[in-house]
Structure formats: structure tokens, C-alpha cells
C-alpha positions in Angstrom: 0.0 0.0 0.0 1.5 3.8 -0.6 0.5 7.3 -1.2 1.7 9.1 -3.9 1.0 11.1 -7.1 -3.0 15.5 -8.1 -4.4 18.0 -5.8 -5.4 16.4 -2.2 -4.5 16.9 1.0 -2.2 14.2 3.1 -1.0 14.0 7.1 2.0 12.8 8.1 4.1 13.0 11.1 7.0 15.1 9.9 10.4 15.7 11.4 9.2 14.0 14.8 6.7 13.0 16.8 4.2 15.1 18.7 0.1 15.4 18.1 1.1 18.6 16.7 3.6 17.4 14.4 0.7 15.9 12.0 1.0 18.3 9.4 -1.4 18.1 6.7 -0.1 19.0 2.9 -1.2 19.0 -0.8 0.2 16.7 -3.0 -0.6 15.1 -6.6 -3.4 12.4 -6.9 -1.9 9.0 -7.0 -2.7 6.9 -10.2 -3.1 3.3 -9.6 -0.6 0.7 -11.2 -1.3 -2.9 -11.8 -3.4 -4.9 -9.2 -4.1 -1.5 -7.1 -7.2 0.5 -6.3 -7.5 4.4 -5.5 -9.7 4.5 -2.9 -10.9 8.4 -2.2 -11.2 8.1 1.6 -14.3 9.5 3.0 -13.9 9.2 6.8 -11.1 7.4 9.3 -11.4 6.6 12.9 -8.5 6.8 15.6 -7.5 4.1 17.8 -5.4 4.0 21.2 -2.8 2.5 18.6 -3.2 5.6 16.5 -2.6 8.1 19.6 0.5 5.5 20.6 1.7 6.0 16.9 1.5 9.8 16.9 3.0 10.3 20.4 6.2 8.1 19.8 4.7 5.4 22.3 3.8 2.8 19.7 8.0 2.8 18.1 10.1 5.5 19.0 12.2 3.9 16.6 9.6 4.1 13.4 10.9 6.2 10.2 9.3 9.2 10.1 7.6 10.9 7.7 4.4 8.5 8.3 1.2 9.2 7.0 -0.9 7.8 10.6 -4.2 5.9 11.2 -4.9 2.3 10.2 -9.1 2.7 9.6 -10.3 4.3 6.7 -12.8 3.9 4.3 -14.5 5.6 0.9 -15.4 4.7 -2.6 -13.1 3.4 -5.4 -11.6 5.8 -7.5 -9.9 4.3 -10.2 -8.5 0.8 -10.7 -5.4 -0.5 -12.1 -4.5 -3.6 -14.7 -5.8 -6.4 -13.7 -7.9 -5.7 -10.6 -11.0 -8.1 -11.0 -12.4 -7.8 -7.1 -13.3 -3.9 -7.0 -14.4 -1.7 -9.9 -15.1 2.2 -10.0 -17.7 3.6 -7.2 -17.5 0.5 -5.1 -17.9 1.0 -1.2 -14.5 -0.4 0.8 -12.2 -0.2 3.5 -8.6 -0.9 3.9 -8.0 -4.2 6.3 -5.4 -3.4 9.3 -3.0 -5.9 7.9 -2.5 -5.7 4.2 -0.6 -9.8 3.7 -3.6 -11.2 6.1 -5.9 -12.5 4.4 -6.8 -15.9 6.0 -5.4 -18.3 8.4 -3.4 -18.1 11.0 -1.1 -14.8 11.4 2.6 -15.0 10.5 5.7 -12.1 11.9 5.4 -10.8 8.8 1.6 -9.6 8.4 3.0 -7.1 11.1 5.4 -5.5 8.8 2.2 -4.9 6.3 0.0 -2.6 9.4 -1.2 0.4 8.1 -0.1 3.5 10.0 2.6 1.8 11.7 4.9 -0.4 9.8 3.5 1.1 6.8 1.6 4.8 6.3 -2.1 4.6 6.9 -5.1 6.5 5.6 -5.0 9.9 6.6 -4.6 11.3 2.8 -7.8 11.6 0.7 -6.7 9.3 -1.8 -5.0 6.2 -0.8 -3.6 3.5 -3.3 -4.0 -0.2 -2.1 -3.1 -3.7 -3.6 -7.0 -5.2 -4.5 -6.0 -8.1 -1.5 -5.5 -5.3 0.9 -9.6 -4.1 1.0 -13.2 -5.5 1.8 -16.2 -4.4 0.4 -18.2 -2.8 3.3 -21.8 -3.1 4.5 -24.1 -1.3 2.7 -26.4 0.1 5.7 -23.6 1.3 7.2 -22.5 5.3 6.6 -18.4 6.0 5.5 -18.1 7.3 8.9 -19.5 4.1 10.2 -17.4 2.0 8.1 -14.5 3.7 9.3 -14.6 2.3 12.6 -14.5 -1.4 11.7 -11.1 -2.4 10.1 -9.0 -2.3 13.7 -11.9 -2.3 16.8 -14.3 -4.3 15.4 -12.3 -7.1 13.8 -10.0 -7.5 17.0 -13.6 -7.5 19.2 -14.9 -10.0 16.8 -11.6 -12.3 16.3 -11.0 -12.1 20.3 -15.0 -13.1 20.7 -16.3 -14.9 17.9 -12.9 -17.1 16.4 -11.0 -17.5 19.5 -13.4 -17.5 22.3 -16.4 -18.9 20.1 -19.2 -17.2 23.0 -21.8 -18.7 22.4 -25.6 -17.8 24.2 -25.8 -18.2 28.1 -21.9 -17.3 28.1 -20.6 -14.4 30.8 -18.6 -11.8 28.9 -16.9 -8.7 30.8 -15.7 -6.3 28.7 -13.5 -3.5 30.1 -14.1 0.2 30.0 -16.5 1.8 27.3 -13.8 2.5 23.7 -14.5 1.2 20.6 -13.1 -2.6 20.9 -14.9 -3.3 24.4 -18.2 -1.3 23.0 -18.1 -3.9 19.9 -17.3 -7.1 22.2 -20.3 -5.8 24.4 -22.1 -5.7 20.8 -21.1 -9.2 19.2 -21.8 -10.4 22.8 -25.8 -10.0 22.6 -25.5 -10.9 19.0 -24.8 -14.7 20.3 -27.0 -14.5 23.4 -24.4 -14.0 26.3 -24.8 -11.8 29.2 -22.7 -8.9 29.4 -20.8 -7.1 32.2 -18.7 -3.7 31.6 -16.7 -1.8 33.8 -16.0 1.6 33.3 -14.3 4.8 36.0 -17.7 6.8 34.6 -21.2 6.0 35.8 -22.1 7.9 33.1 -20.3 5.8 30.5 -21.6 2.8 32.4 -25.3 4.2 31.1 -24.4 4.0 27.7 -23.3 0.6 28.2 -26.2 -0.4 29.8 -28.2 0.8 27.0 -26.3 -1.0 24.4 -27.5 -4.5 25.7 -24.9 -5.3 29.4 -26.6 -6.9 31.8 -24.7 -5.0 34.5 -22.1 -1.9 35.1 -19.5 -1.7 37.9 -17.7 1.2 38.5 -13.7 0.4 39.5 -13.4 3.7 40.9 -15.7 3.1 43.6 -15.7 -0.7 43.5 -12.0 -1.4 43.0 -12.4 -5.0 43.8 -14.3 -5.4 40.4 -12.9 -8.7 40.2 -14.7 -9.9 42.9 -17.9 -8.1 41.9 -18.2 -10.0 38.7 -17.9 -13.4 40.7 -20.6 -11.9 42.1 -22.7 -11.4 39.7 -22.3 -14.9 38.4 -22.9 -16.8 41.3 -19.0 -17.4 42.6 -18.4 -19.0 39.2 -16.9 -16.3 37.5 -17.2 -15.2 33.7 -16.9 -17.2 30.7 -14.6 -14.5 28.9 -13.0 -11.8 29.4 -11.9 -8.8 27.0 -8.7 -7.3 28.6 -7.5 -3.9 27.5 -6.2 -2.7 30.4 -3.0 -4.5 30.3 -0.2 -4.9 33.3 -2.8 -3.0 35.5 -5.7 -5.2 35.2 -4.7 -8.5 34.3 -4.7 -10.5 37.9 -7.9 -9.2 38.4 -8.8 -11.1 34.9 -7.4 -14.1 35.7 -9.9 -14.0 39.1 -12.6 -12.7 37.6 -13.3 -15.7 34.7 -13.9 -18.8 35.5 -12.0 -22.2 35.9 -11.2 -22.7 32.5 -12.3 -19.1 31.0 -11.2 -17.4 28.1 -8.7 -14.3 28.6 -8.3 -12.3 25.2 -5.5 -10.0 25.6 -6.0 -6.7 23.4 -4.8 -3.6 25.2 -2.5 -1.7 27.2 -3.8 1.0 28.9 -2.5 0.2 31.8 1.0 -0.3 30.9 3.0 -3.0 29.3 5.6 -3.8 32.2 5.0 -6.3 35.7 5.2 -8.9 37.5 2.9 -11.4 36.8 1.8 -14.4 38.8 1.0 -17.3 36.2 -0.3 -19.4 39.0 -3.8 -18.6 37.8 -3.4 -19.6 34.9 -2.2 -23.0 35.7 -4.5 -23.6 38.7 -7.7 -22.5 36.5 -7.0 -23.9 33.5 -6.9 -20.6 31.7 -6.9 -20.3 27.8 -5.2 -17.0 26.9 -5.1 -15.4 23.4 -3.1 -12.3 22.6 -5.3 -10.8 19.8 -3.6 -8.6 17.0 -6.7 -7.1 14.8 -7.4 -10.2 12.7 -7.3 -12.0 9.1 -9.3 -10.2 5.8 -11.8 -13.4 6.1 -12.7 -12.4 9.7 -13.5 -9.0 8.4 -16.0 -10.6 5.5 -17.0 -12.7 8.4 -17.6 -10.1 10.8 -19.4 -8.0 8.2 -22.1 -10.5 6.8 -22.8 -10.3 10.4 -23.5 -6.7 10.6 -25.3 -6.5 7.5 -27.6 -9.6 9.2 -28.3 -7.9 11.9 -28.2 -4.2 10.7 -25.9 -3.4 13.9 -24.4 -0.3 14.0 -21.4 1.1 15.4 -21.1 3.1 18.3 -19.7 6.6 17.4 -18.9 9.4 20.4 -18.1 12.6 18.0 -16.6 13.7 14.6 -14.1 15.6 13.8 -13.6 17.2 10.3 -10.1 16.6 8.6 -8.5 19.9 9.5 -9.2 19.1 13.1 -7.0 16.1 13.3 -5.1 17.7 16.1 -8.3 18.2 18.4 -9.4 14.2 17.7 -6.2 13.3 18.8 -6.2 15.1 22.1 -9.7 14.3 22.3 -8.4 9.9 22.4 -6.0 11.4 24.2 -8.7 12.8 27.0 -10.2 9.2 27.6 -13.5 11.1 27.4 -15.1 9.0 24.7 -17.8 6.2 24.5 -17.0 4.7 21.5 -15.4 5.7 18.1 -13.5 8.7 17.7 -14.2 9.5 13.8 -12.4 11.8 11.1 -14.9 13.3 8.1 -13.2 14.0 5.0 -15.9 16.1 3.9 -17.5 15.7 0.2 
């Protein structure tokens, strides 16, 4: 995937990083060569990953200039020679690894992330190999669409392929962003009772809303572990979505249940600490780290959307110019949901 060649506007971290060393720039509209597709991207959504990338956090090391964000998506443009899966005016979005496309995951998928390894979709063109997109659902808005490629494929791989929840299952999804928000989502979907934490009682409403069952609040329950084996009776939950990281992990492992499912996502908590694996071993715990997922998870995931006309959860959007302000804004913590960037018409 790369950006190139007429007149539209592209971001990229410049000279080093910083929020405020996005600058946006004109440059020439690509023209696609063989296999690729110019997608004109009508909206993008941030990630935690995104904020990570932008601040340094993510790889100090990472070559800058970098054109950031991974989630993207907009119309076909123009194709090149021999693309035969998109044609002109087709609805897509880019997938978060450009070399997954099924099976398991391999080191170098990594190397093909957008707005990591590789730059990502914060241009309004953006040329892609025709393996590196998926249609998207047509009752879903661009600004929708934007929000699926990263949060919900990692919600639905962590959920739906590795812990395979299924109806009467216990899922406790932590805090209220855009993965936990879909997992609470594609939790109801199959029937399973949802619990959320969240620092916000307010946030905690939204959630309850959406479909949880029940809301805890760590701040003033800080033994939410023990709160959720509550709730279940003393068993404990079936699954658990961890984004906290470091911070929150031993109160995973005594929140689920003997032989729960831990899917590891986030690190919003930190990266670094001791961990005591005796849990894991006493429990018989199955743990999955979860990196985004495969292009056939995402054409999975999305004949489920279109099924059940579900639609994403979206906080606030920010226009283009106003990249800076979305970015403090994820940086704030004061969203429920996506975080999304209009491109305008």
C-alpha cells in the first residue's frame, strides 16, 4: 500500500513525533498501477494505537515521515490492470493488515500494518493492492465503516474465532472504547450476558443501553474482580476482554472462571510487571493475545452486521482539518465509543 501522485490533502508526522507534528499537505493524486485501487477516503477513525503511533509510544524507533491511522474507508476511485475484485464507485475499507488474508497470522503480516509499519489513511486518496480491501456493508454510513477495520475485527476475532461465546456465556468487557463497545455488541448478538466496567457512571449508562446486563464502576468498586464473581454466582465469567494491560490482568485471571477465556488486546494500563501465572495454571486458563485479525474475519464479521443491521457506536466527529483536536480528544479518555475523522464531500 502507498500514497503518492494531483491536488489532495495528506497528514503525516513530519520531522518527529508530537500530536502537533501531523501536518497536513497538498500533494498530486496518486494513479493506480497494476493490481491497485484508489480509494478516495471518506472518513477514518482513531485508535489507542493511533494516539500511541503519533506520540512516539507505539516505536520510537519508526521512520518518520508517516502518513498515521490504520481505519479508513470511501469509494473506489480508479482501478489499475488487472484488478477483477473492485471496480469504480465500489464501497471499501482498507484491512489493518495488508498480507492477512486468512489463516493463522505469521511475523510478517505485522510488517504490512497500516499507520505503523506502513503509512495509513490519513490522505484523501490512498492506493491499495486489490487483496489489501473488503467491500463494506451497505447500511452502514463511510463514517460508520470507518470504525471497523481495527476495533471491530479485534472484538470480533477475540470473541467470535478464538473464544467462540456462544448464548448463556458471561462476557466482561473493560471500560467503554471502541473494541470493548463492539465485544459488548457481538456479545448479545450470540446471546451471552454482558458485564462492563467503566471509571464513569455515566459511560456505564451508555453501556447499559447497548445491551450489558450490568455496570461496575472500579473507581468506587476497586475489587471489580470480585464483583463479577458476584454477579455470576461465585463462578466467575466465561470471557473476558482485557484492555487494560499490566494493571488489570490478575484481576482477569480471578474474575473468569476455571477454564475461561482471557483475550489480551490492550495496554492502557502499561505493558511492564510482575505477573503471577499461577492462575493460569490452577484455572486452567486459555489465553489469546489478539492482534486485529485476518481479511476473512472482516468478511465474516461483516455479513454479520449487514444480518443484523448493527451499527457502530460513534462518540463525536471531527472534520479533517481538526485532526489535532481528535487526537487530544483519544488522548482525553473522554469518549464512548469511536473517535471519527470526516473528509468532507
Amino acid at each position: 500500500m502507498t500514497i503518492s501522485s494531483g491536488s489532495a490533502r495528506l497528514a503525516a508526522l513530519t520531522g518527529s513525533f508530537g500530536i502537533d507534528n501531523v501536518l497536513i499537505s497538498t500533494v498530486p493524486q496518486p494513479s493506480p498501477g497494476p493490481r491497485q485501487v484508489l480509494v478516495r477516503v471518506r472518513a477514518a477513525s482513531l485508535n489507542f494505537r493511533d494516539y500511541l503511533v503519533v506520540t512516539g509510544r507505539y516505536n520510537p524507533k519508526m521512520p518518520l515521515p508517516r502518513v498515521p491511522l490504520s481505519d479508513g474507508a470511501g469509494e473506489v476511485e480508479a482501478v489499475g490492470e488487472g484488478v477483477t475484485r473492485f471496480r469504480r464507485g465500489d464501497r471499501v475499507a482498507g484491512i489493518f493488515m495488508q498480507t492477512w488474508l486468512d489463516g493463522d497470522t505469521i511475523e510478517a503480516h505485522g510488517k504490512s500494518a497500516l499507520g505503523g509499519a506502513i503509512d495509513g489513511v490519513l490522505a484523501d486518496y490512498v492506493l491499495f493492492d486489490q487483496d489489501g480491501l473488503v467491500s463494506v456493508p451497505a447500511h452502514l454510513s463511510f463514517l460508520e465503516a470507518a470504525t471497523l477495520p481495527c476495533a471491530a475485527v479485534t472484538a470480533w476475532n477475540a470473541l467470535v474465532v478464538q473464544g467462540r461465546v456462544k448464548s448463556g456465556d458471561t462476557v466482561l468487557v473493560q471500560g467503554t472504547g471502541g473494541v470493548s463497545l463492539f465485544a459488548l455488541q457481538f456479545a448479545r448478538l450470540a446471546g451471552a450476558r454482558v458485564i462492563a466496567t467503566s471509571s464513569s457512571d455515566a459511560k456505564l449508562e451508555r453501556a447499559l443501553a447497548l445491551g450489558a446486563s450490568d455496570g461496575i464502576n472500579y473507581k468506587t468498586t476497586p475489587d471489580w474482580d470480585k464483583r463479577a464473581r458476584q454477579l455470576t454466582s461465585g463462578r466467575g465469567v466465561d470471557h473476558v476482554v482485557e484492555v487494560g494491560g499490566s494493571g488489570t490482568l490478575a484481576r482477569s485471571f480471578n474474575a473468569v472462571r476455571t477454564q475461561g477465556h482471557i483475550a489480551v488486546i490492550g495496554i492502557l494500563s502499561g505493558l511492564a510487571g510482575e505477573l503471577n501465572i499461577a492462575p493460569i495454571l490452577h484455572k486452567h486458563l486459555t489465553i489469546h493475545g489478539i492482534y486485529v485479525g485476518s481479511r476473512a474475519m472482516f468478511e465474516d464479521m461483516n455479513r454479520a452486521l449487514t444480518l443484523h443491521q448493527l451499527h457502530p457506536v460513534i462518540d463525536r466527529v471531527f472534520p479533517f482539518e481538526q485532526i489535532h483536536d481528535a487526537l487530544r480528544y483519544m488522548e482525553s479518555a473522554a469518549h464512548t465509543g469511536k473517535i471519527v475523522i470526516d473528509y468532507g464531500a
